[in-house]
Legacy VTK file of the C-alpha trace (Angstrom):
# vtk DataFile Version 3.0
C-alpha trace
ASCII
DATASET POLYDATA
POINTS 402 float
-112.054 250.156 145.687
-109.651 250.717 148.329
-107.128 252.773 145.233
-109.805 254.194 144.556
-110.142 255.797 148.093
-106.935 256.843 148.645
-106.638 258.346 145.047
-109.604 260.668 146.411
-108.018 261.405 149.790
-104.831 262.307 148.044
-106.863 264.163 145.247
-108.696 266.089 148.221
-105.323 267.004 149.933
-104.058 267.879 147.057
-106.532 270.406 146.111
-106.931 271.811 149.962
-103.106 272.876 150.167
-102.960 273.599 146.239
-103.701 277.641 146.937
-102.298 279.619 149.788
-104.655 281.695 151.686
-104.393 285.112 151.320
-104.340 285.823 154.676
-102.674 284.149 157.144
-103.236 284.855 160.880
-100.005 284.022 162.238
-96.664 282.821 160.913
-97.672 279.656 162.367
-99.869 279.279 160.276
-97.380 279.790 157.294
-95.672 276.971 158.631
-98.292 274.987 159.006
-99.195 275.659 155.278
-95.520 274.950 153.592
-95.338 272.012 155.908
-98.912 270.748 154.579
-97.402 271.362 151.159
-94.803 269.372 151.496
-96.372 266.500 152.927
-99.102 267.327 149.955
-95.669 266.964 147.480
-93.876 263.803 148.972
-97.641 262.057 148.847
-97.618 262.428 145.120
-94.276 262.855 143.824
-92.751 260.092 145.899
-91.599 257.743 143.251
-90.121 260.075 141.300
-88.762 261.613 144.821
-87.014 258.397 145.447
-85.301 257.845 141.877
-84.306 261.609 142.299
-82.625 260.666 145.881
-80.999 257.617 144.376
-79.607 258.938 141.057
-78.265 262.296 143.297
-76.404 260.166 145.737
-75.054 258.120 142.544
-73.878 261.590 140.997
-72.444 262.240 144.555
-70.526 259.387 145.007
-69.050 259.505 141.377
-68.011 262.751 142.245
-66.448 261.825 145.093
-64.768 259.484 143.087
-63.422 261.058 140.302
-61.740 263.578 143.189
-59.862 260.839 145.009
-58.444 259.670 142.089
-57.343 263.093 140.983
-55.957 263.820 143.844
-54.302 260.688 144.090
-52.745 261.079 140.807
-51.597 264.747 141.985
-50.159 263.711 144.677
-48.122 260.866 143.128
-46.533 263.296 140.774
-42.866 264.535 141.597
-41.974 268.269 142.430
-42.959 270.927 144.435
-45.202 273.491 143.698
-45.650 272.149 140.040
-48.642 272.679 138.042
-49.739 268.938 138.858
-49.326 269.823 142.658
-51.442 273.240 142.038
-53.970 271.279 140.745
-53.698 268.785 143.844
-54.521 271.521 145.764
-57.056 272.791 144.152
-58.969 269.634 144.081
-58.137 269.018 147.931
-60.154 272.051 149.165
-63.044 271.124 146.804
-65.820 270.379 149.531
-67.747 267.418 150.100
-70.928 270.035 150.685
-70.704 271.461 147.312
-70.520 268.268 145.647
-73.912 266.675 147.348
-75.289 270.603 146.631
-74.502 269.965 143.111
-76.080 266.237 142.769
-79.008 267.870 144.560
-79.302 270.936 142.083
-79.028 268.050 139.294
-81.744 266.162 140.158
-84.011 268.368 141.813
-86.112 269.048 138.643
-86.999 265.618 137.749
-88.419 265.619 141.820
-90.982 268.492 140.907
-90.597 270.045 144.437
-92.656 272.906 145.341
-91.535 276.243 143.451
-90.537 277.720 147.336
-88.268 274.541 147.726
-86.881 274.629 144.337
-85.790 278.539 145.081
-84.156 277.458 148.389
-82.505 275.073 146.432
-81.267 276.962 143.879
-79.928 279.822 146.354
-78.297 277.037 148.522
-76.489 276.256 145.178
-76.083 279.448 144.124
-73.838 280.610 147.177
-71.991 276.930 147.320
-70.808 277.057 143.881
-69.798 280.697 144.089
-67.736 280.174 146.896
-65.959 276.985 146.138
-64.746 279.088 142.704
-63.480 281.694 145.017
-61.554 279.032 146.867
-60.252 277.582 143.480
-59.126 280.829 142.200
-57.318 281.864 145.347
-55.551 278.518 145.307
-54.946 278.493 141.770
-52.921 282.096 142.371
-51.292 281.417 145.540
-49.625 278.086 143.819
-49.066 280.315 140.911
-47.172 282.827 143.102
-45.527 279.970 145.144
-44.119 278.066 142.227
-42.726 281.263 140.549
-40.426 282.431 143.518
-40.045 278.677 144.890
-35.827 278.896 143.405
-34.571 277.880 146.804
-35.903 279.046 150.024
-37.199 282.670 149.874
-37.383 284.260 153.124
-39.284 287.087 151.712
-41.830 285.176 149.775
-42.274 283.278 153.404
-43.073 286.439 155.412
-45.320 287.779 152.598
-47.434 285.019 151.760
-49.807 285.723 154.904
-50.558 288.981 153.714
-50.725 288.066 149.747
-53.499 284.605 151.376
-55.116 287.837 153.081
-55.193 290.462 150.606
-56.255 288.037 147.852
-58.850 286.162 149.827
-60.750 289.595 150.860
-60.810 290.788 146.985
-61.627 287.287 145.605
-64.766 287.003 148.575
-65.973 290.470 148.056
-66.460 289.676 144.424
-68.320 286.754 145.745
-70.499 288.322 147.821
-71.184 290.522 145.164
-72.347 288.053 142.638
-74.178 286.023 145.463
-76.502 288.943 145.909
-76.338 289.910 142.398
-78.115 286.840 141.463
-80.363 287.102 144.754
-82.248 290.122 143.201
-79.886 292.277 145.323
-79.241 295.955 143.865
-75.237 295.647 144.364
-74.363 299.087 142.642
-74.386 301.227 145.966
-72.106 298.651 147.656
-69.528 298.538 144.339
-69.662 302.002 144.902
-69.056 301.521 148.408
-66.245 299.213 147.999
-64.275 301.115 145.246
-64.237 304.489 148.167
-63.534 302.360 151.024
-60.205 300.716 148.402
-59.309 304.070 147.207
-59.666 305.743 150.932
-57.190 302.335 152.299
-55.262 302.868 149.169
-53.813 306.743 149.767
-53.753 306.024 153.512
-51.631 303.027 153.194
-49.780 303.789 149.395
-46.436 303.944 150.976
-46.568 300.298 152.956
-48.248 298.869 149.261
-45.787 300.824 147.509
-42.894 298.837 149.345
-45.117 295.883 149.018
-45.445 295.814 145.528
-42.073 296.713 145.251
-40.791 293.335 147.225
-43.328 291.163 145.214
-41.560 292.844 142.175
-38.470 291.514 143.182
-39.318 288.174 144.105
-41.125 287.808 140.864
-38.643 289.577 138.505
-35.417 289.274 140.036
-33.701 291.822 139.198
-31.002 290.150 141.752
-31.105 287.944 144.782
-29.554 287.064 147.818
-25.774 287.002 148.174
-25.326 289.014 144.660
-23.185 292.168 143.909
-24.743 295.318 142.406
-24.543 298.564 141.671
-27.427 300.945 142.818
-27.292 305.211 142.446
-23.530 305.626 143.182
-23.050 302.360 145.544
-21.921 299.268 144.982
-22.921 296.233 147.631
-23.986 293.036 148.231
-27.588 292.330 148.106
-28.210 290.520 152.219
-31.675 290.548 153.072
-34.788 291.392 150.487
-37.735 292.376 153.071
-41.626 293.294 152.860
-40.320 297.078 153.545
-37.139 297.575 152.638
-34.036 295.833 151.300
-30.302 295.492 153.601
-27.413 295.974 150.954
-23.512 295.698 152.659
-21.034 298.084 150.982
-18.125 297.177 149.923
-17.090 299.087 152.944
-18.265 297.210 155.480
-21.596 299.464 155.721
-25.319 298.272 156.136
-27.156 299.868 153.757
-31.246 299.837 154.595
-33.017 301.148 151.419
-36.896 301.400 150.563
-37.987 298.937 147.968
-39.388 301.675 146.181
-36.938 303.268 146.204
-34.436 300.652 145.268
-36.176 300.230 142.169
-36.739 303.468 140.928
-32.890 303.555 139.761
-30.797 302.113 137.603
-29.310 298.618 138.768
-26.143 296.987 137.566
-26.040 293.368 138.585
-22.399 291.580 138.704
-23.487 288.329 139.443
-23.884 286.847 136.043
-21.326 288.014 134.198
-19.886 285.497 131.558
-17.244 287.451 130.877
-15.903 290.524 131.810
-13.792 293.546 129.795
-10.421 294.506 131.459
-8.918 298.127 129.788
-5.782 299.569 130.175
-4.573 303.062 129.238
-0.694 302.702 128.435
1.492 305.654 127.615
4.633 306.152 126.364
7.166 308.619 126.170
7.074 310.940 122.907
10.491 310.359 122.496
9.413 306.505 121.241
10.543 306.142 118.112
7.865 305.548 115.094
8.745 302.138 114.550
8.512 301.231 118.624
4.885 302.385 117.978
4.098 300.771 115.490
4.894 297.510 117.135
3.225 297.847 120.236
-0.342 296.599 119.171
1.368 293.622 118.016
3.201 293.486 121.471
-0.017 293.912 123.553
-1.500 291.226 121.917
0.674 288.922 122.346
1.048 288.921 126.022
-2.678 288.588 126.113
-2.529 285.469 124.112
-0.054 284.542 126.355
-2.089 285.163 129.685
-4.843 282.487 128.529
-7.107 285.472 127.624
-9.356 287.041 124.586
-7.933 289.739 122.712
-10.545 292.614 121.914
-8.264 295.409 120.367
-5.167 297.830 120.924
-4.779 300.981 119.463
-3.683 304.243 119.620
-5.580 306.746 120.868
-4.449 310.548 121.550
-1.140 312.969 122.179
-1.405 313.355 125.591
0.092 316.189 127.606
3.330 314.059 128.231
2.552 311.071 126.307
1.668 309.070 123.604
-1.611 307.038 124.601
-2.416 303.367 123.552
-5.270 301.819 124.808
-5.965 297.910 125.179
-9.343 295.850 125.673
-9.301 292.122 126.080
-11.958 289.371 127.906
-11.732 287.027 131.108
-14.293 284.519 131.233
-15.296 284.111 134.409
-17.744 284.549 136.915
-15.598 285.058 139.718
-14.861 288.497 140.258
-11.481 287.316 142.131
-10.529 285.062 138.810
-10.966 288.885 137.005
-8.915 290.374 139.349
-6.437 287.969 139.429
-5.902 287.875 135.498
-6.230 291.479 135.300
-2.792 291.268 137.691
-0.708 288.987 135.469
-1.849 290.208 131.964
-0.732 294.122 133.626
2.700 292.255 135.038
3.491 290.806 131.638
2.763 294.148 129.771
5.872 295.738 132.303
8.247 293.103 131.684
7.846 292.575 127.716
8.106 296.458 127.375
10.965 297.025 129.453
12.473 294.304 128.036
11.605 296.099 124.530
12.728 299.230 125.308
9.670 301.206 126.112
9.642 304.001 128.539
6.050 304.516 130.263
5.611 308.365 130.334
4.414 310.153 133.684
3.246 313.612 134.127
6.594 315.639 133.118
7.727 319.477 132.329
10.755 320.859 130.347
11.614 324.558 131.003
13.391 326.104 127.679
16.099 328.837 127.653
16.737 330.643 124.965
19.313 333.928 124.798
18.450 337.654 123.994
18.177 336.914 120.514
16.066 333.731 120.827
18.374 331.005 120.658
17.896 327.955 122.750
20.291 327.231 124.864
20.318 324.830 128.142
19.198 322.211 128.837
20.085 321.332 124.866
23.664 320.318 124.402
24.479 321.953 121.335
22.665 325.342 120.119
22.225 326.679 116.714
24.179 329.210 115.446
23.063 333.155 116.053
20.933 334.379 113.285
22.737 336.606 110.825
20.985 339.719 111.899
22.185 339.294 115.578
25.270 338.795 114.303
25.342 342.007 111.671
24.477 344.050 115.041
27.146 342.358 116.939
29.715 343.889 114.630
31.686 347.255 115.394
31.556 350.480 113.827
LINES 1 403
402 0 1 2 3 4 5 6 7 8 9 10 11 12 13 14 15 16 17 18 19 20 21 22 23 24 25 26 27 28 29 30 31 32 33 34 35 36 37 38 39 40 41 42 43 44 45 46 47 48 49 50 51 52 53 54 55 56 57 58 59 60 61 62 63 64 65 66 67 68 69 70 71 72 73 74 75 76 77 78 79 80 81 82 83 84 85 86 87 88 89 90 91 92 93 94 95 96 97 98 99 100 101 102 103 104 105 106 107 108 109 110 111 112 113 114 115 116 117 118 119 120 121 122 123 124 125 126 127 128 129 130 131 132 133 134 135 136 137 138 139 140 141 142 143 144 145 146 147 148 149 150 151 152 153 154 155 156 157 158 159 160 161 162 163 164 165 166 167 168 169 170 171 172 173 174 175 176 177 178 179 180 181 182 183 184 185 186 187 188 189 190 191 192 193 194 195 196 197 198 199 200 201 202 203 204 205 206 207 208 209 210 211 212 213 214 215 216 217 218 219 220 221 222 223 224 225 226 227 228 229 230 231 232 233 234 235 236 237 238 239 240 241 242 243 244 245 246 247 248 249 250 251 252 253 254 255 256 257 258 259 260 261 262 263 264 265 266 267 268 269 270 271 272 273 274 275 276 277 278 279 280 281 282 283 284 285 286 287 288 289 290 291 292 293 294 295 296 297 298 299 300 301 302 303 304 305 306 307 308 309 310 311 312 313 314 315 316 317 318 319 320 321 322 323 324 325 326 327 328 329 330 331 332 333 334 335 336 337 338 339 340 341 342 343 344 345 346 347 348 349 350 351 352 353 354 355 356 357 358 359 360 361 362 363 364 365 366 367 368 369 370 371 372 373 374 375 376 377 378 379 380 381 382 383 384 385 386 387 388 389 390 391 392 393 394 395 396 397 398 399 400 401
C-alpha cells in the first residue's frame, strides 16, 4: 500500500514538471522549473543514476591509470627530445578535467538525464576535448621542432622557441575556437573571413621580420651550415659566428664582422668548407719552349711521382696549351682531410718537391719573357743569334760592281 503511494506521488510529479509552461513570468520561475525537473529526474532515474556515477568514476580512474603508467614508461626511456619523450609530454599535459568530462560523456546516456542536461553535457565535452587536441598537437610539433635542431645546444632555436610556442599556439586555438562554435550552431564563415584579413593585413605589415624568421627556422632545420663553419657566400668567404632570429654574424677572413639578413643570406649561392673529405690541389707548371721533346714527355711521369711520394692521390697531369712564353702542364691530385691547415700544409711540400725533382732534372720554369730580333737591310737575322745565314743570292747579285 505504502509503494503503492509513493508510485502515485512520483507518478503525479512526474506528470506536473513533464511539460514546460509556455509562459513563464520570471526567470525565476525557469529555475524553479529545471530545478523541479531535475529533482523530477533523480526521483526516477536514480538507480540507473547511481550505476552511471559508479561505472564513470571506474572509466575515470582507469584512465587515470593507463596515463601514469604511460608516462612512467616515457619517462624511464633514455634520450632527450626522442619520440618516447614527445610522447611523455604529450601525455603529461593531458588533463585530469577532460578525462572525468570524458567518463561523464560515456555514461551519461545510460543516466537518461533531461535533454537540457544532456546538451550541457555534450557542449562541456565538446569544448574539453577540442582543446586538449589543441594542446596535443602543439606539443606534438614543438617536440617535433625541438628534437630536429636538438644537435648540441642551439642558441637560436633557444631564443626562437617563445615565439614558434606563441605563433603556433594562437593558430592551433583559433582553429579551436572555430570548431567549438562550429559545432555550437555558430555561423563561423564571417569570422574565417575575418581571420584570413586580419593574417594577410599582419602578414604584409610584418613580411620582412617573418621573412628573416622563416629564414632562421630554415637554417636551424636544414643546415645549410652551423656554428664555427667556413663558407663562401656572394663574393665572401667567412666563418659562420652567430645564426640569429634576424640576421646572421659571419667573420671574414679579414678580421671583419659581417651582419647579413637571413633572407638575404639564403637567397645566394653557399659553398660550405666544413665537410670536405677531400680536397683538389691544381697547379699550372710551365716550362721553357726551349725543353726538349723528350723532357716533355717525361714530365707527367715526373709529376706523378712526387705525388706518390708526398702520401697523396694522383688525379692527372697533362699538357695543356703554348703559352705566350711557355709550354703549360697542368697537375690535379687529392688530400684527404678535413683540416683546411693539413691542405695547406701538403699543398706546400707536394709544390717543394715538384722544384727540387725538376731542377734536379733539368727543367727550366718559364716566366713572362721577350726576344727583340735584328735582322739587316736585306732581312737577315743577325744579333742576338751567334751565327747568321748567308745573304740571299739576289742581295748578293746587287752587291756586285758594274
Amino acid at each position: 500500500m505504502t509503494f503503492s503511494i509513493l508510485a502515485a506521488a512520483k507518478t503525479a510529479t512526474t506528470k506536473t514538471v513533464a511539460a514546460k509552461p509556455a509562459a513563464t513570468a520570471s526567470p525565476l520561475a525557469d529555475l524553479r522549473y529545471w530545478w523541479d525537473a531535475s529533482i523530477a529526474w533523480v526521483n526516477n532515474h536514480w538507480l540507473q543514476i547511481g550505476i552511471a556515477i559508479g561505472a564513470g568514476l571506474a572509466i575515470y580512474f582507469l584512465l587515470s591509470l593507463i596515463r601514469t603508467f604511460a608516462l612512467k614508461r616515457a619517462k624511464s626511456a633514455p634520450g632527450e627530445f626522442t619520440l618516447t619523450d614527445i610522447v611523455g609530454r604529450v601525455i603529461h599535459k593531458t588533463k585530469s578535467a577532460v578525462l572525468a568530462i570524458v567518463a561523464i560523456r560515456l555514461v551519461a546516456g545510460y543516466a537518461q538525464p533531461p535533454a537540457a542536461i544532456m546538451t550541457l553535457i555534450q557542449t562541456i565535452f565538446t569544448i574539453a576535448v577540442v582543446l586538449q587536441v589543441a594542446i596535443w598537437v602543439r606539443e606534438i610539433i614543438l617536440g617535433l621542432i625541438q628534437r630536429r635542431a636538438s644537435d648540441g645546444h642551439n642558441e637560436t632555436l633557444v631564443n626562437a622557441m617563445g615565439i614558434i610556442r606563441l605563433l603556433i599556439s594562437i593558430a592551433l586555438f583559433a582553429i579551436a575556437t572555430i570548431v567549438i562554435l562550429d559545432n555550437m550552431g555558430v555561423n563561423v564563415t564571417g569570422l574565417i573571413a575575418g581571420l584570413g584579413i586580419g593574417g594577410i593585413a599582419i602578414g604584409l605589415a610584418a613580411q620582412g621580420i617573418f621573412s628573416d624568421l622563416f629564414a632562421a627556422l630554415s637554417i636551424i632545420f636544414d643546415r645549410p651550415f652551423r656554428n664555427g663553419e667556413t663558407i663562401k657566400w656572394d663574393n665572401t668567404t667567412a666563418t659562420v659566428e652567430r645564426v640569429g632570429l634576424k640576421s646572421t654574424r659571419l667573420r671574414s677572413i679579414n678580421g671583419e664582422l659581417l651582419i647579413v639578413s637571413n633572407t638575404n643570406l639564403l637567397n645566394k649561392e653557399i659553398s660550405n668548407f666544413a665537410h670536405l673529405h677531400r680536397r683538389r690541389i691544381t697547379f699550372a707548371i710551365g716550362v721553357i719552349y726551349q725543353t726538349t721533346p723528350e723532357m716533355l714527355r717525361d714530365l707527367p711521369a715526373l709529376l706523378e711521382e712526387q705525388v706518390k711520394a708526398a702520401g697523396h692521390e694522383f688525379i692527372r697531369s697533362s699538357f695543356v696549351t703554348f703559352s705566350a712564353s711557355s709550354l703549360d702542364f697542368e697537375l690535379l691530385f687529392d688530400v684527404y682531410s678535413e683540416d683546411y691547415l693539413v691542405v695547406t700544409a701538403a699543398r706546400t711540400e707536394v709544390g717543394i718537391r715538384l722544384f727540387e725533382a725538376m731542377t734536379a732534372a733539368g727543367y727550366d720554369f718559364a716566366y713572362p719573357t721577350q726576344t727583340a730580333f735584328t735582322a739587316a737591310p736585306d732581312g737577315t737575322m743577325i744579333l742576338p743569334y751567334p751565327e747568321s745565314p748567308k745573304p740571299k743570292a739576289n742581295a748578293a747579285k746587287v752587291a756586285k760592281p758594274g
